[in-house]
C-alpha positions in Angstrom: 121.5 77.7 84.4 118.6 80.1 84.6 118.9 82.0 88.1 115.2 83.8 88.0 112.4 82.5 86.9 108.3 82.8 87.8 106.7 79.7 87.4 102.6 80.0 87.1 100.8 77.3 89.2 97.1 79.3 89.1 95.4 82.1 86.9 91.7 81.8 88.0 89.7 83.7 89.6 87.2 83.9 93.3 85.1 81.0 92.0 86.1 77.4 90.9 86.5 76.5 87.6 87.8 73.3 85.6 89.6 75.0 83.6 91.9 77.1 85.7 93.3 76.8 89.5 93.2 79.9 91.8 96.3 82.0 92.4 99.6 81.1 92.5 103.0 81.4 91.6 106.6 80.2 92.4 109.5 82.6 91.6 112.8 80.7 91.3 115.3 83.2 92.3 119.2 81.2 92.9 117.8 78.0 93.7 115.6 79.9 96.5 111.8 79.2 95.8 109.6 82.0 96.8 105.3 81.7 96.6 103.3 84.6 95.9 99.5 83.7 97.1 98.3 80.0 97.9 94.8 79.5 95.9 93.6 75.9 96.8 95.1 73.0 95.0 98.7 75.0 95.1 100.4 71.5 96.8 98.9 69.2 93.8 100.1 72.1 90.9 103.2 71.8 92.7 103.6 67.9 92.4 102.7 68.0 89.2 105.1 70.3 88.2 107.6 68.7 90.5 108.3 72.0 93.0 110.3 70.6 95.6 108.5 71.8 98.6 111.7 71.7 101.0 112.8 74.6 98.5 110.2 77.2 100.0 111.9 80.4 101.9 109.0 82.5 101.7 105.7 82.7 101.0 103.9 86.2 99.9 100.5 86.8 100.7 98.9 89.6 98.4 95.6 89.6 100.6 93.1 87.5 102.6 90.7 86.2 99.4 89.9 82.5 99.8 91.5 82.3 96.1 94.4 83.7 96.8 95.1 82.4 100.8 92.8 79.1 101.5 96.3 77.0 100.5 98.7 78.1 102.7 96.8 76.0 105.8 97.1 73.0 104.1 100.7 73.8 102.8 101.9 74.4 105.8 100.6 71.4 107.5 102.1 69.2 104.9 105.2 70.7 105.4 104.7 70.2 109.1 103.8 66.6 108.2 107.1 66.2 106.1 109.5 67.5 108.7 110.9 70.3 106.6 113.3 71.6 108.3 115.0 75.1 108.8 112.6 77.7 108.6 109.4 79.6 106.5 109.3 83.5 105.9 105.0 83.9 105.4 104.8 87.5 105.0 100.8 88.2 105.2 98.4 90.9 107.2 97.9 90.8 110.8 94.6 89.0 110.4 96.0 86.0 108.6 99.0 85.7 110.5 96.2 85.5 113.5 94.5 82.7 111.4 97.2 80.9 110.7 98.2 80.4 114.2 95.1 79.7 115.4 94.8 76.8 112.2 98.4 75.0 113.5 97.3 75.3 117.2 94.1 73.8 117.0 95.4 70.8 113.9 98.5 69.6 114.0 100.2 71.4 117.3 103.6 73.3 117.0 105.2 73.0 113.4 108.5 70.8 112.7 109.9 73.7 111.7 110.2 77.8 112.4 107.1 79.6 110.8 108.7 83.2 110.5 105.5 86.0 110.0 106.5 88.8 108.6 103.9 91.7 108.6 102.4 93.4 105.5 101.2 96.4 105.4 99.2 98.6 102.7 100.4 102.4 103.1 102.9 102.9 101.4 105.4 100.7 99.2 107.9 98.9 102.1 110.8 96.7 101.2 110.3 93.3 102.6 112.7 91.7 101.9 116.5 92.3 101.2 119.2 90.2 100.5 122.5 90.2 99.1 121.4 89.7 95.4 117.4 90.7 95.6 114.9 92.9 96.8 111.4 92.5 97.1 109.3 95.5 97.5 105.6 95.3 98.4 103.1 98.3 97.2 99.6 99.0 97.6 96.9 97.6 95.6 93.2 99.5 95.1 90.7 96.3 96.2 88.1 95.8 98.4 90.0 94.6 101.1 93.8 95.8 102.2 95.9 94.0 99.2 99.2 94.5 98.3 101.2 93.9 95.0 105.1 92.6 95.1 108.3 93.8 92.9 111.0 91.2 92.6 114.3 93.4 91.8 118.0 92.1 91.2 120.3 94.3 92.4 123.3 95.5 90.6 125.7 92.7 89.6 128.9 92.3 89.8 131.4 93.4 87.0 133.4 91.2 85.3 137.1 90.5 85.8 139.3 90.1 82.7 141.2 87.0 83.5 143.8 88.5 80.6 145.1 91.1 82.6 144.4 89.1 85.6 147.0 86.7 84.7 149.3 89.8 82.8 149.5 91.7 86.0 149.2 88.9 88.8 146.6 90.1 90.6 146.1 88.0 94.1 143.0 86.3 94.2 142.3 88.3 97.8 141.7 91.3 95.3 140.0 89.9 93.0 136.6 90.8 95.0 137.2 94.6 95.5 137.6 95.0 91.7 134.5 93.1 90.8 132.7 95.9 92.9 134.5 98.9 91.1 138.0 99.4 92.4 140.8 100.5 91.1 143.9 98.4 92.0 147.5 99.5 92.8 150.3 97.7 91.9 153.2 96.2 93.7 155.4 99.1 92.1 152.7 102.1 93.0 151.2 102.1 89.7 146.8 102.5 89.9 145.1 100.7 87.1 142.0 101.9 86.6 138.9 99.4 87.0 138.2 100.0 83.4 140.6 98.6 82.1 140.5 95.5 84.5 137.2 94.4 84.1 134.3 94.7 81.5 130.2 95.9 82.6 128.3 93.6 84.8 125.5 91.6 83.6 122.2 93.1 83.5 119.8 93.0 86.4 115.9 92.0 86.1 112.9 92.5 87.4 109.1 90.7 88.1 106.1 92.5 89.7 103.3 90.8 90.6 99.7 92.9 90.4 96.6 91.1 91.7 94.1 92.2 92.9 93.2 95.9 91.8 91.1 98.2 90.1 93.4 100.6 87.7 95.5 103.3 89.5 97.8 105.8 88.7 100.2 104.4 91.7 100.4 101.0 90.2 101.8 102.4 87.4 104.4 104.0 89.6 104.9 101.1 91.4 106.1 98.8 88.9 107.7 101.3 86.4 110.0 99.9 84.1 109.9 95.9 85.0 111.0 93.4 82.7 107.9 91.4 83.1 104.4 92.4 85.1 101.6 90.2 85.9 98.5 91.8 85.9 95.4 90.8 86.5 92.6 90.8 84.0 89.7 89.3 85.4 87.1 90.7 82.7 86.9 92.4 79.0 86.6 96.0 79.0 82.9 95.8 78.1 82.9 94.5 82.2 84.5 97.5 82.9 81.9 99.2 85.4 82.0 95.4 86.9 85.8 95.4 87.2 85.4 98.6 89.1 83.0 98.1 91.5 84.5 94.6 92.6 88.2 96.3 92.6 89.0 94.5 89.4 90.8 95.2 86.6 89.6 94.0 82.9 92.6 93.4 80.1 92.5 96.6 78.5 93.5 98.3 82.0 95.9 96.2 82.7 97.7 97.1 79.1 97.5 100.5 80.2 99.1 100.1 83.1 101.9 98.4 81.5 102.5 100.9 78.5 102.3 103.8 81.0 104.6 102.0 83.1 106.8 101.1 80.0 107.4 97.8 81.5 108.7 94.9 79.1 106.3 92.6 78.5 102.9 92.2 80.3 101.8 88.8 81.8 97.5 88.6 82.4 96.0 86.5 84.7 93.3 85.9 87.3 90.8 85.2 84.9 86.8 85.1 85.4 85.1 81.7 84.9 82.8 83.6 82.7 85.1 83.4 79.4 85.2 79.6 78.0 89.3 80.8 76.7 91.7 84.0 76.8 91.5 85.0 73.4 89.1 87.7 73.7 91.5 89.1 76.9 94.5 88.9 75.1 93.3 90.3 71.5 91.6 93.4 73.7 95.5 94.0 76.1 97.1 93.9 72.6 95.8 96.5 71.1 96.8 98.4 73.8 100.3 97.0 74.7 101.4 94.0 71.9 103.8 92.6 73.8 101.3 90.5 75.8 100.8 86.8 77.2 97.9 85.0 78.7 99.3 83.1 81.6 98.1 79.3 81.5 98.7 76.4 84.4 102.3 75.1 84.1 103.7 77.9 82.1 107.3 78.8 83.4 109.1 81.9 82.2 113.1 82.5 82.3 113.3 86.4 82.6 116.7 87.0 81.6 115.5 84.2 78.1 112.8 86.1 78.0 114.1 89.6 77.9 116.6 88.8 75.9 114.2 87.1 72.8 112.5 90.2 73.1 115.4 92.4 72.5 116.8 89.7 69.6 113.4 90.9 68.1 113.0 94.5 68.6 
């Protein structure tokens, strides 16, 4: 069963367009559903793709764009609406947490459930959240307004216990957990076995980072050095390019640069202006760059460890 993946619910741009919904994503990490931005719309992408709302631990706010915020109100009503339950992490800036409040107070009252804000801030790259398994790190982004960018990293696994000389050397099951992390273990008689020989390597770990919005900069490419897969926004073609900059945009060819600089495994592009009537021209311009590149669409859901691993079958 796949334990990360990033599901794309929206890779449009500021203004509407019938052919793509504003931004949004879910990553699926354990079961645990996480949002990053809530474009308009997210709750019907969601039903259609048959999200289980009830699933949502947190909710990651990059900045306070209509096309990547103006969701989360109604989201959180409906959840509100539908007696969730438990509680919501909604990690966002001051001024939306402020907004937010001021939305549930004045529509539907106090929640049915615990709305937990956790603050973002865009000096310097801060871990926000940590758990057993996973961090996620937010970074800063270079856009017109404070923006921030979000690295999803596994932590180092487990290793794995040979049940062979389990079984050959009856290990209790009580030690069974210490030599998974490393240990040596001692025998009844005195005798040390070394964790070497007890166990083989862990599993790899993976990694997602999430880039939108922001003109190109050297400390993105820091940022999300050496992840498995990077979105990155790619709003316009390089022949945009003094656009791109002066809106705190990036156009495809950028964001290629930023993920061959950042040797990072395969690049993702998104956020798309309703100016092109397809991707192709995006994608043909990021490829020249970096080839191992995709164009996000609506409904597209990637398995990172599947997807890391086709690439390697290939390389």
């Amino acid at each position: 069963m796949s334990e990360f993946t990033v599901q794309y619910l929206g890779c449009g741009s500021a203004t509407p367009s019938l052919r793509h919904m504003p931004s949004c994503q879910i990553v699926d990490y354990r079961n645990s559903l996480m949002m990053v931005d809530c474009g308009e719309g997210a709750q019907l992408t969601m039903r259609r793709m048959r999200i289980h709302f009830a699933r949502l631990r947190h909710i990651f706010i990059s900045h306070l764009h209509g096309d990547h915020f103006l969701g989360l109100p109604g989201l959180l009503s409906t959840l509100s609406l539908q007696d969730k339950g438990g509680n919501l992490h909604v990690h966002v800036f001051e001024q939306g947490e402020e907004l937010l409040r001021h939305f549930m107070r004045v529509t539907t009252g106090e929640p049915t459930f615990e709305i937990i804000y956790d603050r973002l801030y865009d000096d310097e790259p801060r871990i926000v959240l940590d758990t057993k398994a996973l961090t996620v790190t937010s970074f800063p982004l270079h856009h017109r307004v404070p923006c921030v960018g979000f690295r999803f990293d596994e932590k180092p696994k487990a290793r794995h216990l040979r049940g062979d000389m389990a079984a050959y050397l009856g290990i209790p099951v009580c030690d069974i957990p210490a030599i998974k992390e490393g240990a040596d273990w001692t025998t009844p008689d005195g005798r040390t076995i070394d964790n070497e020989r007890l166990t083989l390597p862990p599993s790899p770990s993976y990694s997602y980072a999430y880039c939108s919005d922001t003109s190109y900069h050297r400390d993105t490419v820091e940022a999300v050095h050496g992840v498995n897969i990077l979105y990155h926004e790619a709003t316009y073609a390089d022949d945009k390019k003094s656009c791109a900059r002066l809106h705190g945009h990036s156009t495809a060819r950028q964001a290629a640069m930023v993920a061959r600089e950042a040797e990072v495994g395969c690049l993702v592009l998104g956020h798309y202006s309703k100016s092109y009537c397809n991707e192709d021209s995006l994608l043909a311009e990021a490829r020249e760059i970096f080839p191992n590149t995709i164009a996000a669409t609506e409904g597209m859901r990637m398995d990172i460890e599947e997807t890391v691993q086709t690439q390697d079958a290939q390389a």
